[in-house]
C-alpha positions as CSV (number, residue, x, y, z in Angstrom):
1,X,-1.2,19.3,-14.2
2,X,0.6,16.2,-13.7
3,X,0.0,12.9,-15.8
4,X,-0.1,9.9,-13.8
5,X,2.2,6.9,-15.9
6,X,1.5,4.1,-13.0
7,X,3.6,2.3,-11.1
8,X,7.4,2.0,-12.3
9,X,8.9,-1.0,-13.2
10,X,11.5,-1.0,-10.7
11,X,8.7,0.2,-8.1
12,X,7.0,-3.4,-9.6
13,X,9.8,-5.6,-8.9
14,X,10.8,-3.9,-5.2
15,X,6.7,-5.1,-4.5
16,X,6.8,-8.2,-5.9
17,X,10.6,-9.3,-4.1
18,X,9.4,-7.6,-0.7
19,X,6.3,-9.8,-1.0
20,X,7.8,-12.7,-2.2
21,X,10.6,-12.6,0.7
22,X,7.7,-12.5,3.1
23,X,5.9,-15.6,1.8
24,X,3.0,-14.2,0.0
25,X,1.6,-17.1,-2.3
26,X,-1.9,-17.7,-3.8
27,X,-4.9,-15.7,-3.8
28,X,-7.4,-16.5,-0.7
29,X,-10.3,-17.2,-3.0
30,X,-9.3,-19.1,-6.3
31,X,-5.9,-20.2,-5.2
32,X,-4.5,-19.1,-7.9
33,X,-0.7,-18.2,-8.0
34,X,-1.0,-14.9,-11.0
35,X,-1.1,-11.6,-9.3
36,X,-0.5,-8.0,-10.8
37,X,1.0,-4.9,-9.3
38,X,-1.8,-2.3,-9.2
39,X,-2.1,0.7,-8.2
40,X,-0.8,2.5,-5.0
41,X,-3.5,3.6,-2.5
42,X,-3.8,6.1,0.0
43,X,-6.4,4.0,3.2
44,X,-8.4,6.6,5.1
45,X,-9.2,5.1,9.0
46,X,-9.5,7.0,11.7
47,X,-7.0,8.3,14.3
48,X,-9.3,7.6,17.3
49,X,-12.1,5.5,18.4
50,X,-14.0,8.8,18.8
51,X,-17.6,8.0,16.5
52,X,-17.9,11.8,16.2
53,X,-13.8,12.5,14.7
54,X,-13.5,14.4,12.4
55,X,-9.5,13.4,12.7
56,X,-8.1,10.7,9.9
57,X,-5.2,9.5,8.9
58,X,-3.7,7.2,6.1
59,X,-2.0,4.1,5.1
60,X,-0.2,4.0,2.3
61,X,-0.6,0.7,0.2
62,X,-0.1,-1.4,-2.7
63,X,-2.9,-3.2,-4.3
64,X,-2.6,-6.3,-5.9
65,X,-5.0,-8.2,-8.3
66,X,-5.4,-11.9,-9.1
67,X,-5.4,-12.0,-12.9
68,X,-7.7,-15.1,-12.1
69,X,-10.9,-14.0,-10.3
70,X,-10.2,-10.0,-9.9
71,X,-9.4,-10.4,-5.8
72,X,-7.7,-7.2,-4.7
73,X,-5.4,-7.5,-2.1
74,X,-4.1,-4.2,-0.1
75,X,-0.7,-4.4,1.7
76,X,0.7,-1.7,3.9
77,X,4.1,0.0,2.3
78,X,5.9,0.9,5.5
79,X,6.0,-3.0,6.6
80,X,7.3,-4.2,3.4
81,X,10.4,-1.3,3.5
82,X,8.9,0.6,0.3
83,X,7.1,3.5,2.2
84,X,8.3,6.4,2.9
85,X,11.3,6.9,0.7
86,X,12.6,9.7,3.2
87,X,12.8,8.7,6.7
88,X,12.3,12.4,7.8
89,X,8.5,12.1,6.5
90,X,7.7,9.1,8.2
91,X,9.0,10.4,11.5
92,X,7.7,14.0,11.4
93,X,4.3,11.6,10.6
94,X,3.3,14.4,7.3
95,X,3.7,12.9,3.6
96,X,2.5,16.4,2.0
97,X,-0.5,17.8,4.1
98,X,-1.6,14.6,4.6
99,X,-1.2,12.6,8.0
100,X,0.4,9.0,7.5
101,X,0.0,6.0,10.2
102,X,3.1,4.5,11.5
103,X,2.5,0.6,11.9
């Protein structure tokens, strides 16, 4: 079974520069300016407007936390350059059996 360790440090400071490059600043509900690289996350949504779809796919994020108030802020890898390390899985559209959005 494999161990989860979290995020790597070099993973932590690709975030944080991509981010920073792109103007992210303070969180939206305390203004604070202290934010820590969480966890990465898998969103589910849907592929179609269909209520009745049974048919998903996901976007891989980061989430971020103000060490102030707790906000957690979600950002899409692919825009930021960190996801998918392979270009061949983002344009066959599969990371494992899963299905990944494009944005």
């Amino acid at each position: 079974m494999h161990k989860y360790k979290g995020i790597s440090a070099d993973d932590k400071h690709r975030i944080v520069n991509a981010l920073k490059a792109r103007g992210a600043g303070t969180c939206p509900r305390c203004n604070d300016s202290q934010w820590t690289v969480s966890e990465y996350s898998m969103i589910e949504v849907q592929a179609t407007m269909d209520r009745n779809t049974n048919e998903t796919t996901t976007i891989p994020s980061i989430m971020i936390v103000c060490e102030h108030c707790g906000f957690i802020a979600q950002h899409a890898l692919q825009p930021l350059g960190i996801w998918p390390e392979r270009l061949a899985d983002l344009e066959s559209g599969q990371i494992g059996s899963s299905r990944v959005a494009t944005a």
